[in-house]
N, C-alpha and C positions, 0 to 999 in steps of 0.2 A: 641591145635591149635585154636580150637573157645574162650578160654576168652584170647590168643595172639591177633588172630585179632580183639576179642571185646575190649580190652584197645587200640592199633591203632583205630580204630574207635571213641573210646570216643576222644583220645587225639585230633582227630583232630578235637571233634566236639567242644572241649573244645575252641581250638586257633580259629577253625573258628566265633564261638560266643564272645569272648574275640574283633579277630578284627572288628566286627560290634561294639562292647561299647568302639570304639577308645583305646584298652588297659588300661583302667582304672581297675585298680584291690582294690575291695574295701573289707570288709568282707563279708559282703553280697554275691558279687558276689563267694567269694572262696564259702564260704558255701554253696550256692545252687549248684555249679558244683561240689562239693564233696559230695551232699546229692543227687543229679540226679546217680554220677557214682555208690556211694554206693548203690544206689536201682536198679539199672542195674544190677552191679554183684553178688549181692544177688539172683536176680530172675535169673540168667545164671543159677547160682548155684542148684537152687532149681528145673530149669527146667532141669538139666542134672542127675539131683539125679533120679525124675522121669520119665525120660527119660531110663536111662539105669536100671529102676526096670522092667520096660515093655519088656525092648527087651530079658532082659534077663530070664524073667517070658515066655511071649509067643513064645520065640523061645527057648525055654527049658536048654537055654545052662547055666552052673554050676557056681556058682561065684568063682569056685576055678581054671577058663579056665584064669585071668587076670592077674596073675601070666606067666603062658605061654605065654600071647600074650607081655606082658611084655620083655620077654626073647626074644622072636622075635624080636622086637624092638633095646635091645640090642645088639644079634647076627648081625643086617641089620648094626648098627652102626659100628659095629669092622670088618665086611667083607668089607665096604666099604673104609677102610684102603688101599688104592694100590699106593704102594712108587714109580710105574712108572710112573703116570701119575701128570701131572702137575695141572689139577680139584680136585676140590672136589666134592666126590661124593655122599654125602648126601642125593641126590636126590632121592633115594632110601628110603630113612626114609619117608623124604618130600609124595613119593607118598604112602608108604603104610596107611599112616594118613591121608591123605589126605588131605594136605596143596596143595592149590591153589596162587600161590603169585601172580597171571596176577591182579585177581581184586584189590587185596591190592595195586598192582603199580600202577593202572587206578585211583584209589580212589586218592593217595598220588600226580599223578601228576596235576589231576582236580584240588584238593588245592592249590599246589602250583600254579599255571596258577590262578585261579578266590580270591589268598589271596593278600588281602590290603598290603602289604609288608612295603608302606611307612608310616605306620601308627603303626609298632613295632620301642618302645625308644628304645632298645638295637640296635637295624638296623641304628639308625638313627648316622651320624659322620663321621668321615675320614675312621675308620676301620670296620664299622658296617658291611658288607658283609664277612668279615674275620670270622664272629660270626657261620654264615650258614656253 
């Protein structure tokens, strides 16, 4: 859940800096946003490694419980299988993980509301909104 919403994140910090350099895409520019994202998911990664040495060091629980919690995970998904109803009800996964989608949509609409829109080539023509 958190390197899903840290790549949203990067992506849109990507286009929101892209539209401040009026979309000009140079090498440079890829390089440094692919050398920023690479050093972002690097340290996610690193901070979640020791992250979960701790909790599972001082809260004594066994590393052989993540197999189980795994299964949970699984089991929530196939219960949540119910051929009467017209939702899907994944929501169940959603919250035992604790995926929060509120701020991800507040983030995504902030963007789009304060993005330069006229200022993407692709947008720009007869059918450029067809592209959204």
């Amino acid at each position: 859940v958190e390197r899903f919403q840290l790549f949203v994140f990067m992506a849109i910090m990507a286009l929101q800096n892209l539209s401040t350099m009026d979309w000009v895409i140079t090498k440079w520019t890829t390089y440094k946003l692919l050398e920023t994202a690479a050093q972002v998911f690097i340290c996610e990664v690193l901070v979640d490694w020791i992250k979960h040495a701790f909790v599972t060091k001082f809260n004594r629980i066994p590393p052989d419980s993540y197999p189980f919690m795994k299964g949970l995970l699984c089991k929530d998904i196939i219960n949540t299988k119910n051929f009467h109803t017209i939702m899907d009800h994944s929501h169940a996964v959603s919250r035992r993980i604790g995926f929060s989608s509120l701020p991800l949509t507040c983030l995504i609409i902030s963007f789009a509301v304060h993005a330069r829109w006229d200022t993407i080539p692709i947008l720009q023509g007869r059918f450029g909104w067809a592209v959204l």
